[in-house]
C-alpha positions as CSV (number, residue, x, y, z in Angstrom):
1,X,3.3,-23.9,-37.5
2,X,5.3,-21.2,-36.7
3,X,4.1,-18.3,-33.7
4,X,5.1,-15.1,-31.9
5,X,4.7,-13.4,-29.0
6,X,2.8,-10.3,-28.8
7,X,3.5,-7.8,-26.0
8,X,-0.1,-6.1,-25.3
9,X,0.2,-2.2,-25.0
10,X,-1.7,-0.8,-22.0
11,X,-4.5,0.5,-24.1
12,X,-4.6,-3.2,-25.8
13,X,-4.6,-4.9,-22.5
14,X,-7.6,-2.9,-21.3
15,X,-9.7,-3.7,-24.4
16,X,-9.0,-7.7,-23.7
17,X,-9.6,-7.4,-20.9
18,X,-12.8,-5.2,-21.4
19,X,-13.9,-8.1,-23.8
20,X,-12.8,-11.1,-22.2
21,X,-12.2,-10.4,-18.7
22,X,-8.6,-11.6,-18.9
23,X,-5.9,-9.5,-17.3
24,X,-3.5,-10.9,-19.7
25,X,0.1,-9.0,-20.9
26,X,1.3,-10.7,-24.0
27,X,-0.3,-13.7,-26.4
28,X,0.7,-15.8,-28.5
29,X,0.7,-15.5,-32.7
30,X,-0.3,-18.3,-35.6
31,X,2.3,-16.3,-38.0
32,X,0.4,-18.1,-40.8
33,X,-3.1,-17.4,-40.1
34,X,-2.8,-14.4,-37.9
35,X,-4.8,-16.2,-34.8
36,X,-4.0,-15.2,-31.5
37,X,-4.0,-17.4,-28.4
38,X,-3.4,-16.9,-24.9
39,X,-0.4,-18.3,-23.9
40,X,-0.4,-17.4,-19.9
41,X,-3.1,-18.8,-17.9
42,X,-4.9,-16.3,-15.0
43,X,-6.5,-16.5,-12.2
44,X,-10.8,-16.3,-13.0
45,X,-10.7,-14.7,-9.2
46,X,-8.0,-11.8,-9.1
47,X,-5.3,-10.4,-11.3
48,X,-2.3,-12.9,-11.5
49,X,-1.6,-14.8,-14.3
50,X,1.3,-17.1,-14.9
51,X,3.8,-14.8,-16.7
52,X,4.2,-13.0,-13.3
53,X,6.9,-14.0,-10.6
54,X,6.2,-16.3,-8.4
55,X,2.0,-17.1,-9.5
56,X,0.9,-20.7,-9.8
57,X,-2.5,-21.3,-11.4
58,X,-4.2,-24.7,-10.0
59,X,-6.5,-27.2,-12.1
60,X,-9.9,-24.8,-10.5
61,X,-8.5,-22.0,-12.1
62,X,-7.6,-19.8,-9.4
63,X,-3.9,-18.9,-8.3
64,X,-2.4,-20.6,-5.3
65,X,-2.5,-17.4,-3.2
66,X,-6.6,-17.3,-3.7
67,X,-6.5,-20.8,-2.4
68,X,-4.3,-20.2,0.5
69,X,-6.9,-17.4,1.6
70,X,-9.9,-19.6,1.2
71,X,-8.3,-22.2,3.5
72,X,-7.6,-19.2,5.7
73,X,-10.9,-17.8,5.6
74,X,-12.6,-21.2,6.2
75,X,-10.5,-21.5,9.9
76,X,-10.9,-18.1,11.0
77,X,-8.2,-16.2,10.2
78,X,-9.4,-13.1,9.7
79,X,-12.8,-13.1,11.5
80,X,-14.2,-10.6,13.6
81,X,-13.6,-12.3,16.7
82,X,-9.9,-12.7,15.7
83,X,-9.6,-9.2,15.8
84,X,-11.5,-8.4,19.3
85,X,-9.0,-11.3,20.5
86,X,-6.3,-9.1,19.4
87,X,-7.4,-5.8,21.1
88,X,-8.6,-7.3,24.0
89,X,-5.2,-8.6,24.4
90,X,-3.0,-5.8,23.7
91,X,-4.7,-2.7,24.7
92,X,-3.9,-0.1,27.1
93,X,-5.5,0.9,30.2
94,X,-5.5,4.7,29.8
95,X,-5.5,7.0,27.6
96,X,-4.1,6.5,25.0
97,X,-4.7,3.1,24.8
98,X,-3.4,2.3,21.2
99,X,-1.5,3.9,18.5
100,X,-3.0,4.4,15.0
101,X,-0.5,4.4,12.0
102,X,-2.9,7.2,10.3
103,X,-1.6,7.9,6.5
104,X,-4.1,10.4,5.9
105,X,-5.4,8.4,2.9
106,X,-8.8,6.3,2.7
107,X,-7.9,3.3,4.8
108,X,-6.5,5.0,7.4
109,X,-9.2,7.3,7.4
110,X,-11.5,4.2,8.2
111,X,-9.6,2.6,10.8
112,X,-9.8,5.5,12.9
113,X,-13.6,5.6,12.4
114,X,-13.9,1.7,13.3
115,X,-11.5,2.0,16.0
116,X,-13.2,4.9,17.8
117,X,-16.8,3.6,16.9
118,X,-17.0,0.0,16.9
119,X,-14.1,-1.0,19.2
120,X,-14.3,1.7,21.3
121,X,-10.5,2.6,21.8
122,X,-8.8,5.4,22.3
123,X,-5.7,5.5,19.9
124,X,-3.4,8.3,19.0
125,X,-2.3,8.5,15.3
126,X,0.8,9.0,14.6
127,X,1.1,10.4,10.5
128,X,4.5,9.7,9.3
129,X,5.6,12.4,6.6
130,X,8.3,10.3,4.0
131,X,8.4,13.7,2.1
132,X,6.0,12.9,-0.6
133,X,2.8,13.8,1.5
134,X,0.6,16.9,-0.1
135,X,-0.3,19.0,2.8
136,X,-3.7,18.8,1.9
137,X,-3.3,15.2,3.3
138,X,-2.2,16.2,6.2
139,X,-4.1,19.3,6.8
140,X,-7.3,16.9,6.2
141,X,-6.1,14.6,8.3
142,X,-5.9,16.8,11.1
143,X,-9.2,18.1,10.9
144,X,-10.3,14.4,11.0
145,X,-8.7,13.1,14.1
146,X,-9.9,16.0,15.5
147,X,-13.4,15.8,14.9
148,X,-12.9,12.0,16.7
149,X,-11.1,14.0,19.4
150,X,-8.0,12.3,18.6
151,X,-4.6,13.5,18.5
152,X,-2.4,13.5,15.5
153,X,1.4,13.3,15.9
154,X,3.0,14.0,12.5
155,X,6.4,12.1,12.6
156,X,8.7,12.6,9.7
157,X,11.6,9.8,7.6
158,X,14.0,10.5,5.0
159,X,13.2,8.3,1.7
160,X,15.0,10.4,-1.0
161,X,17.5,8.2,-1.6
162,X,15.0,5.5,-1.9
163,X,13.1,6.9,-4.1
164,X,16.1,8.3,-6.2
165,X,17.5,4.5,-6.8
166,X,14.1,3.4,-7.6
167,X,13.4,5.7,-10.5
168,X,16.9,5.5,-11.9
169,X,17.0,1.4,-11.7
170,X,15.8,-1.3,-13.3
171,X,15.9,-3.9,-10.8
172,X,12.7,-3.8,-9.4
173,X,13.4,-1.9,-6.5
174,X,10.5,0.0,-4.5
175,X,10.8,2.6,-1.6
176,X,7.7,1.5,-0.6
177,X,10.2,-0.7,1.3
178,X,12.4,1.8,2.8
179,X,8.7,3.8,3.7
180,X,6.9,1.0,5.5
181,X,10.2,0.1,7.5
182,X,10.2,4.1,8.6
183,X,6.8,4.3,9.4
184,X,7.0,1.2,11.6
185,X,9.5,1.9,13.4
186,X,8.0,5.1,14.1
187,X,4.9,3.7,16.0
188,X,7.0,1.4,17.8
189,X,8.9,4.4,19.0
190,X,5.7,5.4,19.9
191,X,4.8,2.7,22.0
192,X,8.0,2.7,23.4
193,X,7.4,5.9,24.7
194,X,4.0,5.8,25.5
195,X,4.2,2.3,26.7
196,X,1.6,0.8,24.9
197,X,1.3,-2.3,23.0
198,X,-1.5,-2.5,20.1
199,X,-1.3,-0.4,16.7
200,X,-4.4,-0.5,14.4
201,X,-3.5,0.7,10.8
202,X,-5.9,0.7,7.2
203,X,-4.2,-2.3,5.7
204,X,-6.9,-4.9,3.8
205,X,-4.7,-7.3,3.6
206,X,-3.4,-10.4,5.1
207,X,-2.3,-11.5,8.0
208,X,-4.7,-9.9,10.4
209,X,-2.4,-9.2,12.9
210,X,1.7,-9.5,13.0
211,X,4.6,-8.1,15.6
212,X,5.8,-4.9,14.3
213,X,9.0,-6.6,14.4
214,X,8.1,-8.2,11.1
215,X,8.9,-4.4,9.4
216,X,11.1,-3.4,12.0
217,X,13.8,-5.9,12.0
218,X,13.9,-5.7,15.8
219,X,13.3,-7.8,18.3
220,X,12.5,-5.7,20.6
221,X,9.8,-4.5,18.9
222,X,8.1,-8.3,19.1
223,X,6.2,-6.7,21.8
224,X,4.1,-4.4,19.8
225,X,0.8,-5.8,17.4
226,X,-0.3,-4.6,14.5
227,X,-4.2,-4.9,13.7
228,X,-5.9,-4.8,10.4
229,X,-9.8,-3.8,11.2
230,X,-10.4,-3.1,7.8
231,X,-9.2,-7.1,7.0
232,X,-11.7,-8.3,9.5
233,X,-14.5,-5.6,8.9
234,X,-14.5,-6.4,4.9
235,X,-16.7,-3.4,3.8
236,X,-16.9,-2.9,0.5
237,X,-14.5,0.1,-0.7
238,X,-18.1,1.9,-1.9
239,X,-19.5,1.6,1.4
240,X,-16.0,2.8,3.0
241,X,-16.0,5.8,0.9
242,X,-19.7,6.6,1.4
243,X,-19.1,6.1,5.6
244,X,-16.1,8.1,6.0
245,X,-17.1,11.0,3.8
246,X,-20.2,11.5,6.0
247,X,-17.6,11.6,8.9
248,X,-15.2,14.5,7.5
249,X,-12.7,12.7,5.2
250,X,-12.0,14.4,2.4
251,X,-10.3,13.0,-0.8
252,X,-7.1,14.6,-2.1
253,X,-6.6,14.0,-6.5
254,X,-3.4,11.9,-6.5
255,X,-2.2,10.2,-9.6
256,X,-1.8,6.2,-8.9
257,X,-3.0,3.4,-6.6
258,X,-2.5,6.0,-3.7
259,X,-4.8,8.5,-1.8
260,X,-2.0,9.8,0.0
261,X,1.4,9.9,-1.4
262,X,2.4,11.9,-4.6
263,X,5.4,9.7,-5.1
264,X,3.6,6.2,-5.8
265,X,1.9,6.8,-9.0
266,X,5.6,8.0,-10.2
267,X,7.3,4.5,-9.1
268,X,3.9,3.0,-10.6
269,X,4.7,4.6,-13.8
270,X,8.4,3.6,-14.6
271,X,8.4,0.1,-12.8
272,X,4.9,-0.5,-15.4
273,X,7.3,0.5,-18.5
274,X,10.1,-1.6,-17.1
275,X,8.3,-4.4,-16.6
276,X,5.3,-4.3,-18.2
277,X,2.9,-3.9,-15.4
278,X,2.0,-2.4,-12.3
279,X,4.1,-3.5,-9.1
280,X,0.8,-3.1,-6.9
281,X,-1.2,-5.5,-8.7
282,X,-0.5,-8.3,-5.9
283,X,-1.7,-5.7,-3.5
284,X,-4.4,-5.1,-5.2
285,X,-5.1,-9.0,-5.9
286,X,-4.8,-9.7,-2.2
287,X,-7.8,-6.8,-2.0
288,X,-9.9,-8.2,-4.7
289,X,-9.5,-11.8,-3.1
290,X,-10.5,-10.1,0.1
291,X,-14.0,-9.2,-1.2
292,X,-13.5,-5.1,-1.2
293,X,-13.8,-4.4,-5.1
294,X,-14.1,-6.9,-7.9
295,X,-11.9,-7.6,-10.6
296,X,-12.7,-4.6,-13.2
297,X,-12.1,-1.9,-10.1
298,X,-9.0,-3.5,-9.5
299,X,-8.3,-3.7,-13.4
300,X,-8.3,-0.1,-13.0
301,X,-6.5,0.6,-9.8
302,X,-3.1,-0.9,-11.9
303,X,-3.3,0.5,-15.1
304,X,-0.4,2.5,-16.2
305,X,-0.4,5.9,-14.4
306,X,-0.8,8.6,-16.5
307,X,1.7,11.6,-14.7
308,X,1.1,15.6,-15.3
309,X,4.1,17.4,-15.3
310,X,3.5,19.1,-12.3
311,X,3.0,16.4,-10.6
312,X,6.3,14.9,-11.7
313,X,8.2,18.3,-11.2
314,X,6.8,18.2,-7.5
315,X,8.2,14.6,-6.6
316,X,11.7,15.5,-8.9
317,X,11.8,18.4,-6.4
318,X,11.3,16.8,-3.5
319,X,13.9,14.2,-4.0
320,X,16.5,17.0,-4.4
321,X,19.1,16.2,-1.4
322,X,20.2,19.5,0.0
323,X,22.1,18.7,2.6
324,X,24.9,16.3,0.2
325,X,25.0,19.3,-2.2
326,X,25.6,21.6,0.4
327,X,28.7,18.8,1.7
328,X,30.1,19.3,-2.0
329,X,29.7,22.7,-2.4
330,X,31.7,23.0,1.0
331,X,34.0,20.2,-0.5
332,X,33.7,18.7,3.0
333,X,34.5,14.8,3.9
334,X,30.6,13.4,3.6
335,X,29.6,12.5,6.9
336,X,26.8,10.1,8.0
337,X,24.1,9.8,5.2
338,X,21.1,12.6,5.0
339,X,18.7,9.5,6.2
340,X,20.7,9.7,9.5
341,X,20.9,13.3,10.0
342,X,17.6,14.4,9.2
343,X,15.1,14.5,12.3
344,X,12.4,11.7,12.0
């Protein structure tokens, strides 16, 4: 009996899935009769299955990363009293006492509101601008933070290049990467200067709490925590939505898994037609696992983006590095990269 393999389209994919419930990418082909199989097992929990790097599905039929995280669960990791431990621990004794990494987007939106309400802190947010934030995120992000009576300090990285090599590779490569080590190292300049110890930021993901450090790549950075209230707090992304609304948030139309950054759904796009899916759908596993949308939402959130060309325009224009075509046009030695020169 001889087969084949079938690459699903993205419109194919959804209707399996819509049928099945299987978050599958290719199957297999009975040349003769025409019967298709699947050929990848997945996880019956999240959105892993076999045929991507690195995902091992046990004899219960749930991925290794779903068991790790009920083991997890089971001992504590991410309860509530983890997280008071945490902020107990770290916090300042004035004002500010903490530092919020605020993105402007949903999750951020809600850390501020539990941080303020329910742990009773006193942060400053610190938004850091990588270039690809509308100002309609920012300008509702202000409005927020000041409505809590918090201040917002908008700090701002250089991730053109990043975002350059990722759209013209084929390697995988993400400025997410370059993004998250910028916006780190911004709130431990932060701390630094403030001389404070605990940040709070909208991840809903695992671990709980880490050293900065672990983004920075500095150890003197061990000093400062990182705290996920959202991991600990495990409201539904409905309720979220419904809660911060009421306070002030406002959503912002952005193409991809994103509510903040224009440049995401972009990456999403070409890295999906590279590979043949979405690079955020272990993010967005590690959220489903995590109890804040089921499966189908999260089938959604890692469909292939579909990009106007406006949008695309206004990313390709962003990424535009003025200050090494003015170097050229001056036909000047090139001195330290734009990333080095540009303020932060």
């Amino acid at each position: 009996m001889s087969s084949a393999i079938l690459n699903l389209s993205p419109e194919q994919r959804e209707a399996l899935f819509n049928a099945t419930g299987m978050p599958l990418r290719r199957l297999g082909i009975d040349v003769s009769s025409g019967v298709a199989r699947a050929i990848d097992r997945h996880c019956t929990r999240c959105l892993l299955a076999e045929d991507l790097p690195g995902v091992q599905i046990g004899p219960t039929g749930l991925c290794s990363d779903c068991v790790e995280f009920e083991v997890e669960s089971a001992q504590g990791f991410y309860a509530p009293e983890r997280l008071l431990e945490v902020v107990s621990t770290y916090r300042g004794a004035g004002t500010p006492d903490s530092v919020l990494a605020f993105s402007g987007g949903k999750d951020s939106a809600l850390a501020l509101w539990l941080a303020v309400n329910e742990l009773k802190l006193k942060p400053v947010a610190v938004l850091v601008d990588n270039g690809f934030i509308p100002d309609a995120v920012k300008e509702n992000g202000r409005a927020l933070c000041a409505r809590f009576g918090v201040d917002l300090v908008i700090e701002t990285i250089d991730i053109r290049r990043a975002a350059r090599e990722s759209l013209q590779s084929t390697d995988g490569k993400i400025p997410c990467t370059s993004c998250i080590g910028g916006v780190f190292a911004a709130m431990a300049k932060t701390c630094r200067a403030r001389n404070l110890r605990l940040i709070l930021s909208g991840h809903r993901f695992p671990p709980l709490a880490y050293p900065v450090s672990a983004f920075t790549k500095r150890n003197e950075d061990n000093a400062f925590m990182c705290a996920s209230p959202l991991l600990s707090r495990r409201m539904s992304e409905s309720e979220q939505l419904a809660l911060i609304r009421a306070a002030g948030w406002h959503s912002v139309a952005i193409a991809g898994n994103t509510s903040n950054c224009k440049l995401i759904g972009v990456v999403e796009q070409h890295l999906y037609d590279v590979y043949g899916y979405n690079p955020h759908i272990f993010e967005v596993s590690k959220e489903i696992r995590a109890g804040f949308y089921d499966r189908r939402v999260g089938f959604r959130k890692v469909e292939r983006p579909r990009i106007a060309p406006e949008h695309l325009h206004w990313v390709q224009s962003r990424m535009e590095d003025k200050l090494a075509d003015a170097r050229e046009a001056a036909d000047t030695p090139r001195g330290p990269d734009a990333s080095d020169v540009l303020p932060r």
